[in-house]
C-alpha positions in Angstrom: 129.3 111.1 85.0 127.7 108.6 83.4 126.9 104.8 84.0 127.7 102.2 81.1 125.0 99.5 80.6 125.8 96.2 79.0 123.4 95.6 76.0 121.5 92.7 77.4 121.5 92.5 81.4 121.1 88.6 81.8 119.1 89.6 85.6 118.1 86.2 86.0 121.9 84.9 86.6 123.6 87.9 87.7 121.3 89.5 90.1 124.1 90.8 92.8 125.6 92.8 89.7 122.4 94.2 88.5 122.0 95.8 91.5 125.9 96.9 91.6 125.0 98.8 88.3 121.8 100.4 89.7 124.2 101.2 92.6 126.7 102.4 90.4 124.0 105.5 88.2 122.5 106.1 91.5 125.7 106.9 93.8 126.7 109.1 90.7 123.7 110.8 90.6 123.0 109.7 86.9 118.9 109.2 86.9 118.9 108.6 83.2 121.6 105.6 83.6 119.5 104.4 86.5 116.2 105.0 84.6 117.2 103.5 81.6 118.6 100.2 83.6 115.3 99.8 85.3 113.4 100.2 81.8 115.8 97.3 80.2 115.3 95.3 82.9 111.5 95.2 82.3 111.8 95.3 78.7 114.2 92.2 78.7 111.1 90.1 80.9 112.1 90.9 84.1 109.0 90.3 86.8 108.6 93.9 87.9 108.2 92.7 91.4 111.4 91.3 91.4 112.9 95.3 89.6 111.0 96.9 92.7 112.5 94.3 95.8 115.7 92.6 93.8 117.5 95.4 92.8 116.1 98.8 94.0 115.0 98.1 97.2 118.4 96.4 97.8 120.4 99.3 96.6 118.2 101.7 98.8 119.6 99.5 101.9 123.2 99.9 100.4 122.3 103.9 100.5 121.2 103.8 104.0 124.4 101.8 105.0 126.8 104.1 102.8 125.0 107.3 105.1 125.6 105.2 108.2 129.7 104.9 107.5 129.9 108.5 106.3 130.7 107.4 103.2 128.1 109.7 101.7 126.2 112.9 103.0 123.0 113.6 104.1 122.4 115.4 100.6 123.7 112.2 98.8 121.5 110.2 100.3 118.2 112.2 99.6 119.4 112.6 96.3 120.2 108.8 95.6 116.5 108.0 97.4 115.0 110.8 95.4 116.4 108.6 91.9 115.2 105.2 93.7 111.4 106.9 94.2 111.9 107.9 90.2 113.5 103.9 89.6 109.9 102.8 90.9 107.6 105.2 88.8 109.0 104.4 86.0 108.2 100.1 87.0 104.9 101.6 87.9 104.1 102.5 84.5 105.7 100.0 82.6 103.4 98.1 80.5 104.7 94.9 82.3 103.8 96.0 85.5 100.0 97.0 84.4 97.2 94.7 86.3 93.8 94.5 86.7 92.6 94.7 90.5 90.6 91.0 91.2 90.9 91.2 95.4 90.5 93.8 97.7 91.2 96.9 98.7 94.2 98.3 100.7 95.6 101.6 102.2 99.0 102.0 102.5 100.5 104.9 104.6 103.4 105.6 106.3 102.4 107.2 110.2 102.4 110.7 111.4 106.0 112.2 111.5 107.1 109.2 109.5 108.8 110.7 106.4 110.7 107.6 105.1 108.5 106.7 102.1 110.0 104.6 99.7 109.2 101.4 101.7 105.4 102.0 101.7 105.5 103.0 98.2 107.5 99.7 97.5 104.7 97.9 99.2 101.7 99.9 97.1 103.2 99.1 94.1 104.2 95.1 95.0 99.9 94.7 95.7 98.6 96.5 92.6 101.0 93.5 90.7 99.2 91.1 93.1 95.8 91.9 92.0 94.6 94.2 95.1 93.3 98.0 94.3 95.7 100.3 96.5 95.4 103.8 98.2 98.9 104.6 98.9 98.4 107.6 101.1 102.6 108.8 101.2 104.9 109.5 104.2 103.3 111.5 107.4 99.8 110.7 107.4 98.2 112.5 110.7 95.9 110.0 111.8 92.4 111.8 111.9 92.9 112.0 107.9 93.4 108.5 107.6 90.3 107.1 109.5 88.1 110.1 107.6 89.8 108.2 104.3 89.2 104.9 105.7 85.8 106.1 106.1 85.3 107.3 102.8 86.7 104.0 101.2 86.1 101.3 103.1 89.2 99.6 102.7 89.8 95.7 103.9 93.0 96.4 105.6 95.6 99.5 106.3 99.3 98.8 106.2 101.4 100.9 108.2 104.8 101.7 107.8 107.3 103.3 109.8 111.1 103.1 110.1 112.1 105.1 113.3 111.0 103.8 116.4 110.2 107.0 118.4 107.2 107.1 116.1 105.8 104.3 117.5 103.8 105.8 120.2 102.3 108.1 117.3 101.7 104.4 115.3 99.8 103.0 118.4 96.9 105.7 118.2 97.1 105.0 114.5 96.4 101.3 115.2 93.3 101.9 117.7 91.8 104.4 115.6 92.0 102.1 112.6 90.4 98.8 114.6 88.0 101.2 116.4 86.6 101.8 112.8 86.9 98.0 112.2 89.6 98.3 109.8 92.5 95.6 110.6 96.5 97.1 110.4 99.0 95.1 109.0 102.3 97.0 110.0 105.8 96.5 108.8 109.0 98.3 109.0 112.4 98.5 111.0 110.6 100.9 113.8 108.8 97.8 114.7 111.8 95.9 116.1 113.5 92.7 115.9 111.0 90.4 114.1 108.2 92.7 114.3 108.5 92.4 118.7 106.1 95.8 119.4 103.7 94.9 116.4 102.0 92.7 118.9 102.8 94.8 121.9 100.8 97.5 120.2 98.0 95.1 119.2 98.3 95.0 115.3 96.6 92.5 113.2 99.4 91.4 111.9 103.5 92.4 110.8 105.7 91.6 107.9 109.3 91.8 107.7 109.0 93.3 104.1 106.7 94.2 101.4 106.7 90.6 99.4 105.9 88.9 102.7 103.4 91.5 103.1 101.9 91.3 100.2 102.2 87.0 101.0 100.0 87.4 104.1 97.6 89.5 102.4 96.9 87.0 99.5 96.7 83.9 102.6 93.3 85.7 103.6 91.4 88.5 105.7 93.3 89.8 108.9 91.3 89.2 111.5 88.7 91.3 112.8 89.9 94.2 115.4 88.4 93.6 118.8 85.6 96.0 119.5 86.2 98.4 122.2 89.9 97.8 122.6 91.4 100.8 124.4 95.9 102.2 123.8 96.1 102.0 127.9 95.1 98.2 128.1 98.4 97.2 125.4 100.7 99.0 128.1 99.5 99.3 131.6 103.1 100.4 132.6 102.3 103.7 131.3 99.8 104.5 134.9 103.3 105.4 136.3 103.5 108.4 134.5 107.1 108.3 133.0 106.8 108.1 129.7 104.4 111.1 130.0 107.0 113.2 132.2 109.7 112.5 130.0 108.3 112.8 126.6 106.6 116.1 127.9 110.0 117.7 129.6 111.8 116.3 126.4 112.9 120.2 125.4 114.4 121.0 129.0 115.8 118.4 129.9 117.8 118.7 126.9 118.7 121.9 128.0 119.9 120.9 131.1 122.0 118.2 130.1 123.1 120.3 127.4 124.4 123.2 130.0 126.2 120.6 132.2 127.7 118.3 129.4 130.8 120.5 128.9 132.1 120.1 132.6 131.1 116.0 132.4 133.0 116.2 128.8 135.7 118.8 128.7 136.5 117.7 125.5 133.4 119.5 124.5 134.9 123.3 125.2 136.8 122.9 122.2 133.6 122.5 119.6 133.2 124.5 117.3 129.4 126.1 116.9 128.4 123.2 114.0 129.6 120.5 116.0 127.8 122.1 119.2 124.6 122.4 117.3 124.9 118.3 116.7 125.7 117.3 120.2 122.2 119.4 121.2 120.3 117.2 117.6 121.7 114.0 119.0 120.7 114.6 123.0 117.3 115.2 121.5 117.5 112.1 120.1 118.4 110.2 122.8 115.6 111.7 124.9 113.1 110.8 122.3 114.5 107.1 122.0 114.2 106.9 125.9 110.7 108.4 126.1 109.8 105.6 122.9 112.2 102.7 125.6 109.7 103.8 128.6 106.1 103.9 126.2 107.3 100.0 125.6 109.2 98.9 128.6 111.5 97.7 127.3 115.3 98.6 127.7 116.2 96.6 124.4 114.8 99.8 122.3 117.5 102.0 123.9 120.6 100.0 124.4 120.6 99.1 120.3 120.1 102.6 119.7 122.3 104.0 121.8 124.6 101.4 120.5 123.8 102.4 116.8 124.2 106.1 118.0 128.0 105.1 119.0 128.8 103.7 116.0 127.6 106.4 113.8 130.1 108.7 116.0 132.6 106.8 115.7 132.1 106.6 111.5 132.2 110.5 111.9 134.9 110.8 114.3 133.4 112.0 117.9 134.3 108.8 120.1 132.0 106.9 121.7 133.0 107.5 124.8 131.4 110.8 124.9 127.8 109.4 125.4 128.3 108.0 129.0 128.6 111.7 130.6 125.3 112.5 128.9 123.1 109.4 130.3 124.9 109.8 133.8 123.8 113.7 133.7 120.4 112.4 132.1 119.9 109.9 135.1 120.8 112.8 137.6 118.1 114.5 136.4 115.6 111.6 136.4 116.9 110.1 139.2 113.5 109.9 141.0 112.2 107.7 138.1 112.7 103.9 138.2 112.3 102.4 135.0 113.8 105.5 133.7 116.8 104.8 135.7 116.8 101.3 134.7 116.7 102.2 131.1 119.6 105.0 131.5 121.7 102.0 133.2 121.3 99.6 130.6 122.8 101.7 128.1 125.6 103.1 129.9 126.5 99.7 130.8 126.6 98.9 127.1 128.6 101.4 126.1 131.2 101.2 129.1 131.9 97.4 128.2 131.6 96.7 124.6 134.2 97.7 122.0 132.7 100.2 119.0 133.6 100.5 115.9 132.8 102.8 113.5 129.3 102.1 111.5 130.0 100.3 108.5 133.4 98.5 109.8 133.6 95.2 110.7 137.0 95.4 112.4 
């Protein structure tokens, strides 16, 4: 299937539909459509800057949305982000988008276990058209390899991304170790939170909601210099209760447990088939790992939206919502001796026992 493109594109009034025919080549898989849009874009005097966070950056949200409905697979969307990562290299190269590197320089890296890319390489791309010299390091950079490269380059800031919050803890040490070296961290992302709330909480320089903000704070002036012998434990004193600690480290078996008891709390459940038994154990891991990430930050916001987010996405695949509740009351059972864990476990059943869900993508 292939994607027609008018002969001249007109981006500057017609931005919304630009992006509807990048949507349109990527959603049918057609990379030379979606190439050769890109390519007329730039060739027709489009600011490349505008190619990279106008249209394909937009689209890539429309991909993670379309996922998020079940309106496409798992496969689709690798396979539509795979042809968005190929949309940028092919801006990178342009001759439009070549620059000569006047300021600084800057490594960009997505955090251990972090493997959503694209948004970091957005950002790497976005500062070499602003002038700076860039390092973009990829997705999952441990963090001992990113201070021995800081170390080896001398860089005049790091900017971390990350876009699922139970990396966050991991993005912490990733912070320290950076300042400990003297190197400031700029961070951005959606794992951050609601206007960048735990970028401060885990004592980063500084946070942007996207890459053309980030690359507008970086051209404003130097981040400030990282406090010298700042330690993880004095952002979060909460964690000298040991909870976080316990949880994250019993993740596997309490899984297990839950897991073993769920199908007399749910009876529902003695009808799955294998598959769907395999994805009821995935999404208890997850919602251990989001309450481990709620107790590292205190802060019961973290798991009531994603529980909330984790009903919808049921819903959009047909499993209702109301099969989460048995699994935080078994959850709290088990962790009954824990306060803020309890507190946490609360919140979200609350949520989910008194607010209407629909399925993701439906505004009904």
């Amino acid at each position: 299937m292939s994607t027609t493109i008018p002969p001249r594109l007109a981006y500057a009034h017609h931005a919304d539909e630009v992006a509807e025919l990048l949507w349109s080549a990527i959603s049918a898989a057609d990379e030379y459509a979606a190439t050769e849009l890109v390519l007329r874009l730039l060739d027709e005097g489009t600011e490349p800057e505008s190619v990279l966070l106008d249209v394909i950056a937009r689209v890539q949200g429309k991909v993670g949305d379309e996922w998020a409905a079940n309106r496409i697979s798992v496969a689709q969307e690798h396979a539509a982000t795979a042809i968005n990562e190929r949309a940028v290299a092919v801006v990178s190269v342009h001759p439009a988008a070549r620059t000569t590197a006047t300021r600084g320089r800057i490594t960009v890296a997505c955090v251990e276990g972090e493997w959503h890319g694209l948004p970091a390489r957005l950002l790497s791309e976005v500062l070499k058209l602003r002038g700076w010299r860039v390092d973009y390091l990829g997705a999952q950079v441990p963090t001992p390899h990113l201070i021995s490269h800081l170390h080896n380059t001398r860089a005049d800031a790091v900017a971390l991304s990350s876009s699922i919050a139970t990396r966050l803890p991991t993005a912490h040490a990733a912070i320290t170790a950076c300042q400990a070296i003297g190197v400031p961290v700029l961070v951005g992302g959606s794992a951050f939170g609601p206007s960048g709330c735990y970028a401060k909480l885990l004592g980063a320089d500084a946070w942007a909601p996207d890459a053309r903000a980030a690359a507008d704070r970086l051209a404003r002036g130097r981040l400030p210099q990282p406090e010298p012998n700042h330690q993880q434990f004095d952002d979060l004193p909460h964690l000298a209760d040991q909870e976080y600690t316990l949880v994250a480290r019993n993740a596997a078996s309490l899984v297990r447990s839950v897991f073993a008891a769920l199908e007399d709390a749910f009876p529902a459940m003695r009808s799955y088939s294998e598959l769907q038994r395999e994805r009821t154990a995935e999404d208890l891991a997850h919602i251990v790992n989001f309450l481990a990430t709620a107790l590292y930050l205190d802060d019961e916001g973290l798991f009531v939206r994603f529980i909330t987010w984790t009903a919808q996405i049921l819903e959009a695949r047909g499993v209702p919502a109301r099969s989460l509740p048995p699994a935080l009351n078994l959850l709290a059972r088990e962790l009954k001796d824990f306060p803020r864990t309890t507190r946490i476990l609360q919140a979200g059943t609350h949520t989910l026992t008194t607010a209407p869900f629909t399925a993701a993508g439906n505004t009904a």
